[in-house]
Structures are given as C-alpha cells and as structure tokens.
N, C-alpha and C positions, 0 to 999 in steps of 0.2 A: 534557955531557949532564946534562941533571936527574935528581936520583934523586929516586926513588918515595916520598912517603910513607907509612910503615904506621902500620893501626888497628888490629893484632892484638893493642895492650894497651889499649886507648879502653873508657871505661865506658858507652859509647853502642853498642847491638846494632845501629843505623844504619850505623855507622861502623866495624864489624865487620862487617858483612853487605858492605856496598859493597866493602872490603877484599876481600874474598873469590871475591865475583865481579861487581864494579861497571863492567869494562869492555866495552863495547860487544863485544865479540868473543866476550866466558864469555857473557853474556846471551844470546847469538846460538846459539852453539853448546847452548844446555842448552833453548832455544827448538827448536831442530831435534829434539836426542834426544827431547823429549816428541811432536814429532811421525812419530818413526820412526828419525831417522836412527842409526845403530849403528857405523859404518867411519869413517875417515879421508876414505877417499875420497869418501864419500857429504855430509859434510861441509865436504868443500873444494870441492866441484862445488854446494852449495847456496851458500856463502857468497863464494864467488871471494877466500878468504883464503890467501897467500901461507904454503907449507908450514910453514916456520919460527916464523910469528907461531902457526898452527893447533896447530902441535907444544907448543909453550909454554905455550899456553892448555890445551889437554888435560890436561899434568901438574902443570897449578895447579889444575883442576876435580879432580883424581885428589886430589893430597897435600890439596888444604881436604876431602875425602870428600865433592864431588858429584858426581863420578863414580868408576866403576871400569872396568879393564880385563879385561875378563874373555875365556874362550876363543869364537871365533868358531861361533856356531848352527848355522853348516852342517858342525860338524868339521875345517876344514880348518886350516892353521897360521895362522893370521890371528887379531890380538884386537880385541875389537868394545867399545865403551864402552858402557857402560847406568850411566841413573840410580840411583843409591843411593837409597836412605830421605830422609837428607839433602836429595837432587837433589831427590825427586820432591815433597819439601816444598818446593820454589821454586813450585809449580804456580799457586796465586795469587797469586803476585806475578808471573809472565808473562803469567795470564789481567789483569789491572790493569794494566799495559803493553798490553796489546792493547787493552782499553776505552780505555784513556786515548787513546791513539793512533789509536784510530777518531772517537772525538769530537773530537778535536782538530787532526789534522792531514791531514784528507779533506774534500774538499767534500762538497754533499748531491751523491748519484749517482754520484760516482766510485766506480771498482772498485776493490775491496781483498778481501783473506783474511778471513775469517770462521771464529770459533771455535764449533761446534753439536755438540750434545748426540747422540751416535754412536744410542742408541735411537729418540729421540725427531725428529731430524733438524734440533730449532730453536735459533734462536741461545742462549745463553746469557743471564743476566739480568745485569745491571749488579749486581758485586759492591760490597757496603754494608759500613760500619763498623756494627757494633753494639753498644748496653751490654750486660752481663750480662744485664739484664731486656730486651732488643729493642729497644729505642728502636734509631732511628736516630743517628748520631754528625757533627756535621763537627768541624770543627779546633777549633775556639771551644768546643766542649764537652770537650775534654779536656787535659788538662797532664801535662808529665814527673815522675813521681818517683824519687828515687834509692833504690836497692834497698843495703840498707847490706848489707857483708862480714858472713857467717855463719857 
C-alpha cells in the first residue's frame, strides 16, 4: 500500500490546505454541512460513502478544526457535526468549485444544482480575484512570494 504524503510541514498554504482537506470525500462532506446536513446518517444517504471511509473522514475534518462534534439539536443522545469558523471559512472555495464545475463540466441546458442568494433568490455572481485597489487579477498578474520566519 502507498503511504500518504504529508504537507503539514510544506511552506506552501496550497499544500497545507489540500493536506488538510484535499480529498474528494472532506470536500464532499463539508459541501453538504454548508448545505444542512448535520448527522452521520444524513451524510452517508447524501453521498453513498461506505461507513468506514465517512467515519475517517469525519475525525480528520474534526482533529484539522473543520469541523466539531457537538450535542445533537433535538436533545437526544446523538452528536451532530457543524462547521467551525475554520469550516465555515472553506465557503468560497466550495462556491469556486461549484462555478468552476458549472462552466466546465455541463453542457449549455443541462440540469445541475445551483448556488442562489436565500433573499434575493438569484444566482450568485462569478467570484473574482481582486488587487488591493479592485482591479481584476488573472494568473499572469500575480507571483508567489516567500514570507520569511518571524
């Protein structure tokens, strides 16, 4: 079996973020919680993930803090996961997965989910990189720089 590389010592917040929750299943899963879901169950009936893999994934969103286990809403003995701070900072970058993958991997008119504006009822706008001053950014306007040890 291969083992896993880890970026939890990498000087690239890339590659610390992905570490963290870069597989297909944390993305999934913390996709759902922002849309409600709160139980195991609820969960594993959205995503048809094998308990074990679900179970896994859970207590690696819990120990990185995006999520928590907390006591179930309705009182009963049950614990229900809700987004941390942390989690709920993933927000656009699931809204950017979601543009990305409506542009790119739908035809025109095929049906898909749609992320809209709960007041207002309309879709959302294409999120933009911006400078400090507003400009709009692509790749070719910007570079990495190293933040030295302080």
């Amino acid at each position: 079996m291969v083992t896993r590389k880890r970026f939890d010592d990498s000087e690239c917040p890339v590659a610390r973020s992905v570490d963290a929750i870069g597989d297909w299943w944390s993305l999934l899963i913390v996709r759902d919680a922002f849309d409600g879901s709160r139980r195991f169950g609820e969960f594993q009936r959205s995503l048809g993930v094998a308990k074990n893999i679900l179970t896994a994934r859970l207590r690696t969103l819990i120990a990185g803090g995006v999520l928590a286990s907390v006591p179930a809403s309705d009182g009963s003995a049950y614990r229900e996961y809700a987004l941390t701070p942390k989690g709920k900072a993933l927000f656009p970058v699931i809204v950017a997965l979601r543009q990305w993958g409506e542009q790119n991997f739908f035809a025109p008119g095929e049906p898909h989910s749609e992320l809209v504006d709960r007041r207002q009822g309309h879709p959302l706008r294409a999120l933009e990189v911006l400078a400090a001053d507003g400009r709009r950014l692509s790749p070719d306007d910007t570079t990495v720089h190293k933040v030295p040890a302080r």
